[in-house]
C-alpha positions in Angstrom: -4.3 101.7 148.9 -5.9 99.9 145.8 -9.3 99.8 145.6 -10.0 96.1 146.4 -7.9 96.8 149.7 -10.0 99.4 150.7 -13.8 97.7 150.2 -12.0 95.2 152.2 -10.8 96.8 155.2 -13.1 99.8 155.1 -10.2 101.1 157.5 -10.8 104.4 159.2 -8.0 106.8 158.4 -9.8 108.9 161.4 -6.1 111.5 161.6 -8.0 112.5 165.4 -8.6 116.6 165.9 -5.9 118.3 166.9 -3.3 116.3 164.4 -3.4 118.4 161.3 0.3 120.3 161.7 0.6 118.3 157.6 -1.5 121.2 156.2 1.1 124.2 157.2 4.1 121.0 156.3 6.1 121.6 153.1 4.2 120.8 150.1 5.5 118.0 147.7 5.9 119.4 144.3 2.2 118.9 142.3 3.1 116.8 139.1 -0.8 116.2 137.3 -0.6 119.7 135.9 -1.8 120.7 132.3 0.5 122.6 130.7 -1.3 126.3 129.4 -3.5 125.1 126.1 -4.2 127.3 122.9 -6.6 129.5 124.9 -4.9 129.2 128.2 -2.7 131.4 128.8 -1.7 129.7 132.7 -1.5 126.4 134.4 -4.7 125.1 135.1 -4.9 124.5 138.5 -7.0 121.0 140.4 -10.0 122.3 141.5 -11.0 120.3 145.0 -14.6 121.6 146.0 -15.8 120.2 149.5 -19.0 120.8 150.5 -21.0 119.8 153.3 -25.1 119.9 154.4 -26.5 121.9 157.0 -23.2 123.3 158.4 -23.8 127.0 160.2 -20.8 129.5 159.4 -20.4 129.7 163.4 -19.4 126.2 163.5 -16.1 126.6 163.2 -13.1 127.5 165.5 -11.5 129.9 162.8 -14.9 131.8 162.6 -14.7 132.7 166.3 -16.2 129.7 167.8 -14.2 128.3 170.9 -15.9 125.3 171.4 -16.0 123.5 167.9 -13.0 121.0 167.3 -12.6 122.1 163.7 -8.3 121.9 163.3 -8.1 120.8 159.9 -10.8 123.4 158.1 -8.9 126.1 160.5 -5.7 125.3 159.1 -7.1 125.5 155.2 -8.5 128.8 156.5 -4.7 129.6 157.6 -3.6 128.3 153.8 -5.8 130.1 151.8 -8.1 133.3 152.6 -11.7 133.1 155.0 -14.7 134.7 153.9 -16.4 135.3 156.6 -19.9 136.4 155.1 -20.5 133.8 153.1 -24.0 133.2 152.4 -26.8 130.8 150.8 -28.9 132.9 148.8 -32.3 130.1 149.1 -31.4 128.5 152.5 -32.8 124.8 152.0 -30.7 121.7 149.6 -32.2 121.9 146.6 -32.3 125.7 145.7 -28.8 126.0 147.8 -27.1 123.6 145.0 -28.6 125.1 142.0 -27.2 127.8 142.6 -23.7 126.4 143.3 -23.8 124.3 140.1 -25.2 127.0 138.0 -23.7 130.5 139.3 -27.0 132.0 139.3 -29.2 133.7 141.1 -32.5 132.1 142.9 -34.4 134.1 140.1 -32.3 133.4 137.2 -31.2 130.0 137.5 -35.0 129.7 138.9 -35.7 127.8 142.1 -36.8 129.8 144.3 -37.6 127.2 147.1 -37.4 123.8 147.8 -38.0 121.5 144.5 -36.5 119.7 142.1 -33.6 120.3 140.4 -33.7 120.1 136.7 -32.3 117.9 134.5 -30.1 120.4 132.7 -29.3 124.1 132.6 -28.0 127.0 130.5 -24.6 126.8 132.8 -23.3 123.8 134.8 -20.2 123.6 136.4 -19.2 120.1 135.5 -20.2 120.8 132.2 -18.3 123.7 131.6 -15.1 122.8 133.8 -14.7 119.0 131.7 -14.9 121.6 128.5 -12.2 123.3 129.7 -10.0 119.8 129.7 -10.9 119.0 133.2 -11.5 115.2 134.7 -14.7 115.7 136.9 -15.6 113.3 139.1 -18.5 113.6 142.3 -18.2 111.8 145.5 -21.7 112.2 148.0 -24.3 114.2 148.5 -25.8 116.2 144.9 -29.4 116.2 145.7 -30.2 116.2 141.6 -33.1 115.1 140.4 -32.9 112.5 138.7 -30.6 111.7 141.3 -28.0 109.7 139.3 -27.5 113.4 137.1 -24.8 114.1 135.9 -24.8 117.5 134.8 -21.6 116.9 133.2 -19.4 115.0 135.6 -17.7 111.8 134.0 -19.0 109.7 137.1 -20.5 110.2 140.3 -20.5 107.6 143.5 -23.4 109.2 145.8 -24.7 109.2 149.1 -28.1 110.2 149.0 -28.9 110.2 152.4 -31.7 107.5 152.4 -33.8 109.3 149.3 -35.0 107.4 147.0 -37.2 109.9 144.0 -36.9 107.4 140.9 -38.0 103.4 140.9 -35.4 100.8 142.3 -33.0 103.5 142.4 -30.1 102.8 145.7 -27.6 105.0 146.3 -23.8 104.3 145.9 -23.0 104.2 149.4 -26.0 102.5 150.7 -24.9 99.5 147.6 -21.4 99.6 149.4 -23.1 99.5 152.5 -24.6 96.6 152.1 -21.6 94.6 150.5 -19.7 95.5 153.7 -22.5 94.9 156.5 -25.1 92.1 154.5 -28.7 92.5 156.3 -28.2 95.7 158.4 -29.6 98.9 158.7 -27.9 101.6 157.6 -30.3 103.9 159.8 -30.0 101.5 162.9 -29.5 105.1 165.5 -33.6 105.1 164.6 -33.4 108.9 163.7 -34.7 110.4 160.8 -33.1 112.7 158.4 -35.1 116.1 159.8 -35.5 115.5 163.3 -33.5 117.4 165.6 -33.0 114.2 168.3 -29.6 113.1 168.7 -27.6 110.0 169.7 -24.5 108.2 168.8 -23.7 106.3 165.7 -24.7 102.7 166.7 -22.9 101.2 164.0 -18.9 100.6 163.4 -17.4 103.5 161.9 -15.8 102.6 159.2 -19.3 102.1 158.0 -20.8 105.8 158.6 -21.6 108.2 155.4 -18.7 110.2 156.8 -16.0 108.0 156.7 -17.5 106.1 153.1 -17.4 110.0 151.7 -13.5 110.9 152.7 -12.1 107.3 152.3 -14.2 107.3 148.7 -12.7 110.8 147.6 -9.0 109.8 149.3 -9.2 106.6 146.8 -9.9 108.3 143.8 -7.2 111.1 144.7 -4.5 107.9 145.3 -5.6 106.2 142.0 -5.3 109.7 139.9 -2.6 109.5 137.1 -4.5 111.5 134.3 -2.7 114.1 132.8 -5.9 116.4 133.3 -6.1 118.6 135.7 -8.6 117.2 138.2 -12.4 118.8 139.6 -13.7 117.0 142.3 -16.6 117.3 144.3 -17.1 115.8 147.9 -20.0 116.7 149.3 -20.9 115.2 153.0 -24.1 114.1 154.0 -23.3 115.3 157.5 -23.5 116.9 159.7 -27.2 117.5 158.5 -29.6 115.5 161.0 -29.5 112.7 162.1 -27.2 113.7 164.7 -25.4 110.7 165.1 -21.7 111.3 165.5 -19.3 108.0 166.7 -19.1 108.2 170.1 -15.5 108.8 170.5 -16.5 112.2 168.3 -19.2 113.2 171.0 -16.8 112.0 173.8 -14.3 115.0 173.0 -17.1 117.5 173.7 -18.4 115.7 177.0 -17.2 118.5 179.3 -17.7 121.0 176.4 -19.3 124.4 177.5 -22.1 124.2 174.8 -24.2 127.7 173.7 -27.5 127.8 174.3 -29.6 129.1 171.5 -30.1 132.6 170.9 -33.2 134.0 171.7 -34.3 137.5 170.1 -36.8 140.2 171.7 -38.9 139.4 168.3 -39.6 135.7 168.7 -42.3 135.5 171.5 -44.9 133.4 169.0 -43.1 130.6 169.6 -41.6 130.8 172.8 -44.4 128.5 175.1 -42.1 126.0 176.3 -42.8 122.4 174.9 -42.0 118.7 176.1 -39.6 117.8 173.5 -40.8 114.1 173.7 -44.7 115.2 172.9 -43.9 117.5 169.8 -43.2 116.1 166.5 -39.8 115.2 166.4 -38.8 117.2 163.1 -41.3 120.4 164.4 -39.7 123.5 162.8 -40.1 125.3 165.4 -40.8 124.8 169.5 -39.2 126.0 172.4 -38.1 122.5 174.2 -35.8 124.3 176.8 -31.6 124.8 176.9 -30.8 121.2 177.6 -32.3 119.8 175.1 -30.9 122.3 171.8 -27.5 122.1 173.7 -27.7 118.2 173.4 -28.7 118.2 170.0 -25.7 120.5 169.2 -23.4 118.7 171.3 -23.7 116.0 168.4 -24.3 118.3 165.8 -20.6 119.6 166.5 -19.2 116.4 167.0 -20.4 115.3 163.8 -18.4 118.4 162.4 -15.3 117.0 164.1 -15.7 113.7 162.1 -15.7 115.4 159.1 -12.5 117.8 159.9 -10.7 114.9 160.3 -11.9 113.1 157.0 -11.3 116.8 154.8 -7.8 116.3 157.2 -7.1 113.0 155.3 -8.4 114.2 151.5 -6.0 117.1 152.2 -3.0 115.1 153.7 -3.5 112.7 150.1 -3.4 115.6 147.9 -0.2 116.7 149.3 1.1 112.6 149.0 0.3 113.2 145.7 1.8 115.9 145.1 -1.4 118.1 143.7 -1.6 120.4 147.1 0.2 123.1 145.6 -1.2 123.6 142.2 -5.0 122.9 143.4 -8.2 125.3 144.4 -9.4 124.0 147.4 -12.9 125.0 148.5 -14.7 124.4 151.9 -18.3 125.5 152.1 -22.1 123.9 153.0 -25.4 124.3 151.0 -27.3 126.1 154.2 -27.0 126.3 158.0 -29.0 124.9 160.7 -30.8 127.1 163.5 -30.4 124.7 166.1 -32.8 126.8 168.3 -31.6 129.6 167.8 -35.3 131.8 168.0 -37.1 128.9 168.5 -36.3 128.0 164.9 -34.8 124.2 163.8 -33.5 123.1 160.7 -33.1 126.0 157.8 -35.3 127.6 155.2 -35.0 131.3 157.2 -33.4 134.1 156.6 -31.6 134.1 159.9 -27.7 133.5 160.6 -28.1 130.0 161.7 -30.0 129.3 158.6 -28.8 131.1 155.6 -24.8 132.5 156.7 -22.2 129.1 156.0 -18.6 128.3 156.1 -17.1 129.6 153.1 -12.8 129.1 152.9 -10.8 129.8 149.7 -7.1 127.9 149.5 -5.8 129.6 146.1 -3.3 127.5 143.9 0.5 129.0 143.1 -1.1 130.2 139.9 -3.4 132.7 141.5 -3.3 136.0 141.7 0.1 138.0 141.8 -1.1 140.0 144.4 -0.4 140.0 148.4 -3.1 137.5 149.9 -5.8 138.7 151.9 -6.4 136.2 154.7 -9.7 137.5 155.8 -12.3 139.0 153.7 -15.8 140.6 154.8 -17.6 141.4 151.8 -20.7 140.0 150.9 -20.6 136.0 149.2 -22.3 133.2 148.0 -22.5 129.9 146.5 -22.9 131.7 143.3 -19.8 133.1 143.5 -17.4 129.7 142.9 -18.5 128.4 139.6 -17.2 131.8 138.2 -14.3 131.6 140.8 -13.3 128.0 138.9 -13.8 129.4 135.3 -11.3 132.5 136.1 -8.8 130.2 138.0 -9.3 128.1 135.0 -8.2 130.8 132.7 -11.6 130.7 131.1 -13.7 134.1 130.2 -16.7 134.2 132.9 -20.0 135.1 131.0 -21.2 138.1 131.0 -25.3 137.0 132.1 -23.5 134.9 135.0 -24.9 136.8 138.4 -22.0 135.1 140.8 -18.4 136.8 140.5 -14.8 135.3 140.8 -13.6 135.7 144.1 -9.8 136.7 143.2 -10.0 139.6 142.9 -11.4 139.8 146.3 -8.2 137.8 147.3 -5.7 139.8 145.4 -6.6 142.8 144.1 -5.8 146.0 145.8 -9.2 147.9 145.2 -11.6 145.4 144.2 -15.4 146.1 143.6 -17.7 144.3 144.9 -21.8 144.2 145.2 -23.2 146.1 147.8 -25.4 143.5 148.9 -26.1 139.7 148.6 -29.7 138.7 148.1 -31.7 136.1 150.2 -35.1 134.5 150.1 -37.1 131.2 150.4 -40.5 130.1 148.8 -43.0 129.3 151.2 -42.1 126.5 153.3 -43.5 124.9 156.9 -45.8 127.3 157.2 -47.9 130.2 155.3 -46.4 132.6 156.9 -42.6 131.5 156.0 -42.4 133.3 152.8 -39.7 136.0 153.0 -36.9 137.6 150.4 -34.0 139.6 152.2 -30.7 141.7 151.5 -27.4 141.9 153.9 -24.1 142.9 153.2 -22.9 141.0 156.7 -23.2 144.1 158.6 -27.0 145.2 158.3 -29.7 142.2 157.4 -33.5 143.6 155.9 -36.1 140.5 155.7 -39.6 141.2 154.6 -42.3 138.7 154.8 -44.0 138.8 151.5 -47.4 137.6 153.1 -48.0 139.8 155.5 -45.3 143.1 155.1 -43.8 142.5 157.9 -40.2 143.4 158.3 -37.1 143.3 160.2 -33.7 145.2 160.5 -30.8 143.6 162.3 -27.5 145.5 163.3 -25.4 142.7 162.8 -22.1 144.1 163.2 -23.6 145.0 166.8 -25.6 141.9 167.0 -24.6 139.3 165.4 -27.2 136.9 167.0 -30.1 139.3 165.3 -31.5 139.4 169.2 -33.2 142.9 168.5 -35.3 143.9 165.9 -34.5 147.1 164.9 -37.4 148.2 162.1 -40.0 150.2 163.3 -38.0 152.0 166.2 -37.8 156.0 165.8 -34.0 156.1 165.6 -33.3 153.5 162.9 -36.2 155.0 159.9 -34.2 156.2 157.6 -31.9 152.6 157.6 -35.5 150.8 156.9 -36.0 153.1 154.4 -32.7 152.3 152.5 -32.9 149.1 152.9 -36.5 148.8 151.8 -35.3 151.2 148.3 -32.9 148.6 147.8 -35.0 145.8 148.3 -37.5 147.5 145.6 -34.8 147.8 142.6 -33.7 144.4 143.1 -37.6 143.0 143.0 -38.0 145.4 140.1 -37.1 142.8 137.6 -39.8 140.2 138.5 -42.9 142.8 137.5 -46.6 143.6 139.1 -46.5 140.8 140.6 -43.7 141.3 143.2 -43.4 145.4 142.5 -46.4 147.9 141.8 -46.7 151.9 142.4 -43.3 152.1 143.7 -44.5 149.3 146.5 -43.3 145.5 147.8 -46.2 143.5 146.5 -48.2 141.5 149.5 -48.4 137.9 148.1 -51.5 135.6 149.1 -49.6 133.1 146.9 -45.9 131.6 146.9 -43.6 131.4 144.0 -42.0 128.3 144.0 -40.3 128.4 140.3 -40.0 131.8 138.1 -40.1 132.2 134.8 -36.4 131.2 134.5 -36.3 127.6 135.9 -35.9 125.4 132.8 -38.9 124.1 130.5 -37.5 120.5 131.1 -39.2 120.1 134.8 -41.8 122.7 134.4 -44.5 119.9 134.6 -43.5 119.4 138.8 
């Protein structure tokens, strides 16, 4: 489709869920690679990383969930290798992304919280793939400040989801928008981008975010004759609130057995029921009763479903094209959503719903040499694909870069691996919501840097963290490893976080350490 055809018709390529048997198909034979350079010692292979906002790793059917209509994610799952403890080390947009783009630590690449992302860092992975030969290219969400960054990428098209941070500045989408639908409003379903209301898409929907993301990555996929390898981002705005799905998206769910949110033994201080139409509508937390948090999640899923089918049609033009094969095809989000669960909405916690995401691997034919491990359950996070790209890329992975490649957890027959992934969030909502934690999937420590508190979740036992375990007789000396642990990884930061062999309590929040770039230290 050339590109004039496609602002015209705005057509939905909408495959429907349940019609993705292309992805287990036979591949057409990929034809854009780059043959090995002086310092590459392989094909490089395209490097496809899809990303979406707000998206819980239970959301999807190949994670265990029976209810989620999520064919064409399951199927990459089937193609490449599902790593089902994937995590977001600061569980809100901003910090989430930084560490994606840089492969970095919260600490080390220094957001710690919810701010802005600077304008330029020590690593970047456009930066360093576009060294490496690569044509990079971003389609969607990035959440960069200023928001028309590049951070190394030849050109972007974004969909900020309604943000506007600098003067006169209007996203990509919401230009396109307006070209295709003169004099509406692109937020006509009246819901705003952190409430947890729901309703159906009130527009057509060829002219949803959704659809504008996957058609916009599709074109530049169909148009691609450079003899580069290709990196591409798409990043979905959804299914982040508003939940708004088409209605024929929330129509497949209508006589959907929906969870109701999980409530632990721990969570009483919020648990006074609430009229959902008297609270604030973006509260982040309140009890508003089953019905309600299984509505909102009916369209949070459905949402989910529209964008299956739009990764369906990205994947289904890479195999047109003939680049399926030879490409590294990523799946993951920035940060969950709680939907309830506890009590708690939206993210910023250290809790499943919140900081655990969808995280698929589909290798190219020049991966590892080893058998393919479909499944793995080790500890990982968004740290962990930059140097993931670099080593695909036959590139060396430097040696101050805190994520890891993920092949060898794919291919090799012993690989090591860290212990544990490391989690925390700046204050945020409220003083109290100040917290820095460790898991390894299997056992989750949080403590609350305010007050001491802490908590100890079995979650190979419980995955829905329903019982906390710290304090009771019979799990001590778990606490206590878990708290030594917690110590030598706080070590680093000084008095202020670690003093006489104790877990500073902090009156104050950190929002950027030492590390975050002099460039935005003024915010």
């Amino acid at each position: 489709m050339k590109r004039r055809d496609f602002l015209r018709n705005s057509v939905i390529a909408g495959v429907g869920a349940g019609h993705c048997s292309y992805l287990r198909s036979q591949d057409l034979q990929a034809k854009h690679d780059v043959p090995p350079g002086k310092d590459r010692q392989r094909k490089q292979p395209h490097i496809i990383l899809i990303m979406d906002d707000q998206h819980r790793g239970d959301a999807l059917r190949c994670m265990g969930n029976r209810v989620v209509i999520t064919p064409c994610l399951d199927a990459l799952a089937e193609d490449g290798t599902l790593f089902v403890n994937g995590y977001s080390s600061t569980p809100s947009s901003t910090p989430a992304r930084t560490g994606l783009l840089t492969g970095l630590s919260p600490w080390h690449h220094g957001m710690l919280g919810y701010g802005r992302v600077a304008s330029r860092y020590k690593y970047e992975m456009p930066a360093m793939l576009k060294n490496l030969g690569y044509y990079t290219f971003g389609v969607g969400k990035m959440h960069w400040y200023p928001q028309k960054s590049l951070h190394g990428f030849h050109a972007t098209l974004v969909d900020e989801s309604g943000r506007s941070e600098t003067p006169d500045f209007v996203s990509d989408y919401r230009q396109w928008f307006q070209l295709h639908a003169p004099g509406e409003n692109p937020d006509a379903t009246g819901i705003g981008w952190n409430e947890h209301r729901a309703d159906i898409y009130r527009l057509d929907e060829k002219l949803h975010p959704t659809t504008w993301t996957g058609q916009t990555a599709c074109e530049l996929i169909r148009n691609y004759d450079d003899d580069r390898p290709l990196f591409l981002k798409i990043s979905f705005a959804r299914p982040h609130s508003p939940y708004d799905p088409p209605k024929r998206y929330l129509d497949m769910y209508r006589d959907a057995d929906i969870p109701a949110p999980a409530i632990g033994d721990w969570c009483g201080k919020h648990s006074e029921p609430k009229d959902p139409s008297q609270a604030d509508k973006d509260a982040p937390w309140g009890n508003f009763g089953n019905e309600y948090a299984q509505n909102s999640r009916r369209h949070y899923y459905a949402n989910i479903t529209f964008i299956d089918d739009q990764v369906g049609e990205i994947i289904k033009t890479l195999k047109e094209r003939g680049m399926y094969d030879n490409a590294l095809i990523c799946f993951t989000a920035d940060h969950g959503d709680m939907l309830g669960d506890h009590h708690h909405w939206r993210k910023t916690y250290a809790y499943e719903g919140s900081s655990k995401i969808p995280f698929i691997v589909k290798w190219p034919e020049s991966a590892g040499s080893g058998k393919r491990r479909k499944k793995v359950d080790a500890p990982v996070e968004l740290r962990d694909f930059l140097p993931t790209f670099l080593d695909a890329a036959g590139a060396t992975v430097p040696d101050d870069m805190d994520g890891r490649s993920l092949l060898p957890l794919a291919f090799a027959e012993k690989p090591e691996w860290r212990k544990y992934i490391d989690l925390e969030h700046a204050r945020c909502y409220d003083r109290l919501n100040y917290w820095c934690a460790l898991t390894d999937g299997k056992t989750k420590y949080i403590r609350f840097f305010t007050t001491g508190e802490e908590q100890l979740f079995d979650l190979s036992r419980d995955p829905s963290e329903l019982k906390n375990l710290a304090g009771l007789p019979g799990y001590k000396k778990r606490l206590d490893a878990m708290r030594k642990e917690m110590l030598a990884h706080l070590a680093e930061r000084g008095d202020d976080f670690v003093k006489d062999g104790q877990i500073v309590i902090r009156d104050s929040s950190l929002l950027y350490s030492p590390n975050y770039p002099e460039t935005q230290t003024g915010i």
